[in-house]
C-alpha positions as CSV (number, residue, x, y, z in Angstrom):
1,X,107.6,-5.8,193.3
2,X,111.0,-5.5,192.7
3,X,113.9,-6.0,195.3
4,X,116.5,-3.5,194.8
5,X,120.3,-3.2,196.3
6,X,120.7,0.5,195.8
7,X,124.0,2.0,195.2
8,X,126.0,5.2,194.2
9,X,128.5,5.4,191.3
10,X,129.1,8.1,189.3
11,X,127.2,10.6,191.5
12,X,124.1,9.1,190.0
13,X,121.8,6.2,192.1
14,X,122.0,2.8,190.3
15,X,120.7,-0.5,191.5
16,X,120.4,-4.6,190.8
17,X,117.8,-6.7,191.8
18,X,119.3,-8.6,194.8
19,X,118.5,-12.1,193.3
20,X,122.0,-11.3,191.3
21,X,123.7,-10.8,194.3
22,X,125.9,-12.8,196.4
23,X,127.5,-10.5,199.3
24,X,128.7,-6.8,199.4
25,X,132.1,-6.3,200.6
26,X,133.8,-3.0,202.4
27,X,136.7,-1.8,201.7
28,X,138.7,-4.3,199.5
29,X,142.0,-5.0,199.2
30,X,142.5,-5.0,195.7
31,X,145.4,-6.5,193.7
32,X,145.8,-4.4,190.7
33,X,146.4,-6.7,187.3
34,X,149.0,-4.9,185.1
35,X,148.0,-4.8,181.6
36,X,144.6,-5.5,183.0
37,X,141.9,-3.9,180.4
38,X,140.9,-0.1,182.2
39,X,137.2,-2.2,182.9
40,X,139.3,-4.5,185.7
41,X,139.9,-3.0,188.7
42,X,141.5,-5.9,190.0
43,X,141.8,-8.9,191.8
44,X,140.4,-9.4,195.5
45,X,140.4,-12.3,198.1
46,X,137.1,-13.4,199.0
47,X,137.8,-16.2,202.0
48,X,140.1,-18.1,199.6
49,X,138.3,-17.4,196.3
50,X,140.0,-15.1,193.9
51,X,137.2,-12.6,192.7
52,X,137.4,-10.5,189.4
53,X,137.0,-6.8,190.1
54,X,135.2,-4.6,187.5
55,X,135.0,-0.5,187.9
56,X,131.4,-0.2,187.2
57,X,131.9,3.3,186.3
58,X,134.4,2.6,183.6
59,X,132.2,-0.6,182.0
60,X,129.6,1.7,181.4
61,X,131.7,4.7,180.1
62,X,130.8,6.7,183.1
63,X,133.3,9.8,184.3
64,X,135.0,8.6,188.0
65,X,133.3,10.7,190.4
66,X,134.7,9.9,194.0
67,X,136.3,7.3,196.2
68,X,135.0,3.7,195.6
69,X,135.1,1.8,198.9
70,X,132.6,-1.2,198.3
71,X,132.1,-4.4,195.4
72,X,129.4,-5.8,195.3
73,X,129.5,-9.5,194.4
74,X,127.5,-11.1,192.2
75,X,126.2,-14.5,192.2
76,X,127.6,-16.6,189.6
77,X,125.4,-18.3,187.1
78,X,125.5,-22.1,186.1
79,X,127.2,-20.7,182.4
80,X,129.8,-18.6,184.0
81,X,133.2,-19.7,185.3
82,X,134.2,-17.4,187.6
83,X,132.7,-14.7,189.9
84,X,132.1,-11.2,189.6
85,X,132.4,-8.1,191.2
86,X,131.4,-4.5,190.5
87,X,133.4,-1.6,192.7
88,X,131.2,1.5,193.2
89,X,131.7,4.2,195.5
90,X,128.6,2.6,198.3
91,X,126.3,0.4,198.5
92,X,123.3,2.3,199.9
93,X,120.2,-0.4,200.7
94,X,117.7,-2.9,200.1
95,X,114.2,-1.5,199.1
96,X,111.3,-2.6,197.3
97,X,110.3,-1.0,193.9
98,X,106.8,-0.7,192.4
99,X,107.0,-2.0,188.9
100,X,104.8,0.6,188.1
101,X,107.0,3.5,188.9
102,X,109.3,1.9,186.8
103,X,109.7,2.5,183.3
104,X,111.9,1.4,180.0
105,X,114.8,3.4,179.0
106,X,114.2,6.0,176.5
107,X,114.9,5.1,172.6
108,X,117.8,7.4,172.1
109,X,120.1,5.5,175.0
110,X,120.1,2.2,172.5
111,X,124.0,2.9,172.9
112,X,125.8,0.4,174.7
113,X,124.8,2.1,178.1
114,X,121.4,2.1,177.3
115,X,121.6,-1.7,177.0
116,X,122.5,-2.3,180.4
117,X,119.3,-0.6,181.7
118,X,116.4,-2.5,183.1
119,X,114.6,0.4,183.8
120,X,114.1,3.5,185.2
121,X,112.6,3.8,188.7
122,X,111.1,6.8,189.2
123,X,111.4,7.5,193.6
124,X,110.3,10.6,195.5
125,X,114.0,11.9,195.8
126,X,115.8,10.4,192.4
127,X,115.9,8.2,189.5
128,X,117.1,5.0,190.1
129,X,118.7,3.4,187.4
130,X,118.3,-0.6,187.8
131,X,120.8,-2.4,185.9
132,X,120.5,-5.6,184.0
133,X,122.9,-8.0,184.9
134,X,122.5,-10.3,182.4
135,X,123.3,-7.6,179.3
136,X,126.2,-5.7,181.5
137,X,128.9,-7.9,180.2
C-alpha cells in the first residue's frame, strides 16, 4: 500500500508518496529570482529557512493551467543541500493506493516526462499520476 499526497497541476491529478514530504504550504509569498532558469519559481521563507521554489508544471514541460496557490515541501535527503519545493495549483489529500491498481508508464513516455513517473494509479474517477522524486531532478 502506497501513501499518496494527491495534488492538481496542469488540470491533470499527480501525487508523491508522503515519505518525500516535509509540509505543504498555502499561499506563499514568493520572491521571484531574476535571471532565475523558467523551472524556479522562486524563493520563499519557510520560518527562517530560505526554500527553493520549483513550478512543477514547467520542470515537467507541462502547459500552465490555472492559479498555483500551494508548494509542497519536500524532505531533504542526507545528499542534498538545500530544500525543495514544488508549486502546484492544490494540494488535494492523503489516500492510500493499492499497488495493484497501479501500473508502469507506458514505453513510448521514455521522454524525460516519462522518467519522472512511478506509476500510473488507476482510481474510480482518474488517473493518478505518482511521481518519482528521486528521478524529478
Amino acid at each position: 500500500m502506497l501513501k499518496i499526497l494527491c495534488f492538481k497541476a496542469a488540470n491533470n491529478l499527480y501525487g508523491i508518496e508522503t515519505h518525500h514530504v516535509k509540509e505543504i504550504y498555502r499561499n506563499p509569498e514568493i520572491t521571484e529570482i531574476p535571471l532565475a532558469p523558467p523551472t524556479v519559481a522562486g524563493m520563499i521563507n519557510l520560518r527562517g529557512q530560505v526554500v527553493t521554489l520549483l513550478d512543477f508544471e514547467k520542470l515537467l514541460g507541462c502547459p500552465t493551467a490555472g492559479q498555483k496557490n500551494h508548494c509542497i515541501v519536500l524532505k531533504k535527503e542526507p545528499a542534498e543541500s538545500d530544500l525543495i519545493a514544488l508549486l502546484v495549483q492544490k494540494a488535494i489529500d492523503v489516500i492510500d493506493v493499492d499497488e495493484t491498481i497501479c501500473e508502469v508508464p507506458p514505453p513510448y513516455l521514455e521522454n524525460q516526462y516519462g522518467k519522472t513517473i512511478q506509476c500510473i494509479a488507476k482510481l474510480e474517477q482518474a488517473l493518478l499520476i505518482i511521481i518519482d522524486k528521486e528521478k524529478l531532478f
